[in-house]
C-alpha positions in Angstrom: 12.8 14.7 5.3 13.3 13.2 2.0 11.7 14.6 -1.2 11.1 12.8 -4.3 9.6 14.0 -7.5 6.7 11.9 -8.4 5.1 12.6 -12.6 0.6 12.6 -11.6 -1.3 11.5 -15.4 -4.4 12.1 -14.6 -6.5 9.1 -16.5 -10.0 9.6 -15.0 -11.4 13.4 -14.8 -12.2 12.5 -11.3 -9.1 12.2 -9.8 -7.2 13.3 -6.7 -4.0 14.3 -6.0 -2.8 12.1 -3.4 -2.3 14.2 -0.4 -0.2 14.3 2.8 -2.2 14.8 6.1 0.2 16.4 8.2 3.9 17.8 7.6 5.4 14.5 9.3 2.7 12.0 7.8 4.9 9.0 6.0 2.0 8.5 4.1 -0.2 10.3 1.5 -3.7 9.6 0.8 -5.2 7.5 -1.9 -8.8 8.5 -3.2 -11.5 6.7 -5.0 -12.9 7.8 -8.5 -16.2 5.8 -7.8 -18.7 5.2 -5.3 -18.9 1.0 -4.3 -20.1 -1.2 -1.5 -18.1 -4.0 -0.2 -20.2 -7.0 1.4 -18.5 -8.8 4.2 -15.6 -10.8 3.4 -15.9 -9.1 -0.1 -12.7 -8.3 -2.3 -13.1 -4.8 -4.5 -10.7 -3.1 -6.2 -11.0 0.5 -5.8 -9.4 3.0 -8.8 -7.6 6.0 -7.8 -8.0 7.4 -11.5 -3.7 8.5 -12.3 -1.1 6.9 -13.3 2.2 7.6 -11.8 6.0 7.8 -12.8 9.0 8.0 -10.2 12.2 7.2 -9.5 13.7 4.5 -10.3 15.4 2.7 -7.2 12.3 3.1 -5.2 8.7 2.0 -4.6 5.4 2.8 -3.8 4.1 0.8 -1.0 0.0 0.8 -0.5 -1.3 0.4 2.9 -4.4 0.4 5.0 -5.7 2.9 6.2 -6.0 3.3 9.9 -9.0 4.6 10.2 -10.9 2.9 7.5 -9.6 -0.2 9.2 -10.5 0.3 12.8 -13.9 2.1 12.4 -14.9 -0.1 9.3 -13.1 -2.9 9.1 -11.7 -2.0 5.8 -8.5 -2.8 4.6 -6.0 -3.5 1.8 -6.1 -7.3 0.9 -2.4 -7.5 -0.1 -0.5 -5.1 1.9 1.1 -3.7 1.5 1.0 -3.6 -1.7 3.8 -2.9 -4.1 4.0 -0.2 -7.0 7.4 -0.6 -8.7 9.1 2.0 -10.6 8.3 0.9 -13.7 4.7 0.3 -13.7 2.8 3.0 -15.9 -0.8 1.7 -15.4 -3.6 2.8 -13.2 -3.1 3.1 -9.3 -5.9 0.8 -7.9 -6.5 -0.5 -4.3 -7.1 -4.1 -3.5 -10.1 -3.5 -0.6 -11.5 -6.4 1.5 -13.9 -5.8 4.2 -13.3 -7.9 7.0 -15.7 -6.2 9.3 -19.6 -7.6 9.9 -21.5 -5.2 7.6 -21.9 -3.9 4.4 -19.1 -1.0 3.8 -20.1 1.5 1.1 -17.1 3.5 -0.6 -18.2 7.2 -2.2 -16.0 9.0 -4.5 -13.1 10.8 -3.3 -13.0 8.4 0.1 -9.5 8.2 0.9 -9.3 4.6 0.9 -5.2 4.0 1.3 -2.0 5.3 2.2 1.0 5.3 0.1 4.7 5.1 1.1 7.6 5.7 -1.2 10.9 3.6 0.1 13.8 2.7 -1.3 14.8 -0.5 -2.9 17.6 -2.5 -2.6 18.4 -5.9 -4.7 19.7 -8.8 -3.5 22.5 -10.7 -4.5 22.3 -14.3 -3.4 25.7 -16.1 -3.0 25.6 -19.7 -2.6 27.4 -21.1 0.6 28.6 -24.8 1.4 30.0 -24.0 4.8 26.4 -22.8 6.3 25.4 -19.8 8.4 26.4 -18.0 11.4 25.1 -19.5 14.3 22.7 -17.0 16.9 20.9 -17.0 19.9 17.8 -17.6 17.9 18.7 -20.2 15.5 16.3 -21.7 13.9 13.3 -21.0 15.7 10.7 -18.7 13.8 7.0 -17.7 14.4 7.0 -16.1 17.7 9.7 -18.5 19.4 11.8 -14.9 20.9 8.3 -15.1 23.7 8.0 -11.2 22.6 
């Protein structure tokens, strides 16, 4: 396994250290400073209370929950969500509850998961001559029958 050192500022007294739930979990948990409900079909945005720093080179990916999602049809609105390395502000969760009743969030739910990764940039060359050919082609949303 991979380690990367990851500065916590604490901005809200209330906030958790995000925290891994098993040796092998990709994923550490995100917590909520505040208690909220979320009304079907309802967008919140939950705040996790730190600010971070990390490398550079790498993200933070945000993520559902499984749990949260299964049992109460909550979820992350944009995910995953990106944190990029140089973003100093507030960690916050997009929620949306896409289940058929009223969801109420209490302080220190975990509420996410969050996934460093590295990034790579691309460098797009122009070509006159086209692209390989494949097996696929051209064909896109669900056209390999799997």
């Amino acid at each position: 396994m991979n380690d990367i050192k990851v500065l916590f500022n604490r901005m809200h007294e209330d906030a958790v250290v995000p925290t891994y739930g098993s040796f092998d979990a990709a994923g550490c948990d995100l917590y909520t400073v505040e208690e909220f409900g979320i009304e079907p079909g309802e967008i919140k945005v939950a705040h996790c209370g730190f600010s971070m720093e990390f490398e550079r080179e790498m993200e933070a990916q945000v993520r559902p929950r499984s749990g949260m999602a299964i049992k109460k049809g909550i979820t992350v609105v944009n995910a995953p969500g990106t944190i990029d390395a140089d973003y100093r502000g507030e960690v916050m969760v997009g929620l949306i509850n896409v289940g058929k009743n009223k969801v109420t969030i209490y302080k220190h739910d975990r509420v996410a998961q969050m996934v460093f990764a590295p990034v790579y940039r691309a460098h797009f060359l122009e070509t006159y001559v086209g692209l390989s050919r494949t097996d696929r082609g051209v064909n896109g949303f669900g056209s390999t029958g799997r």
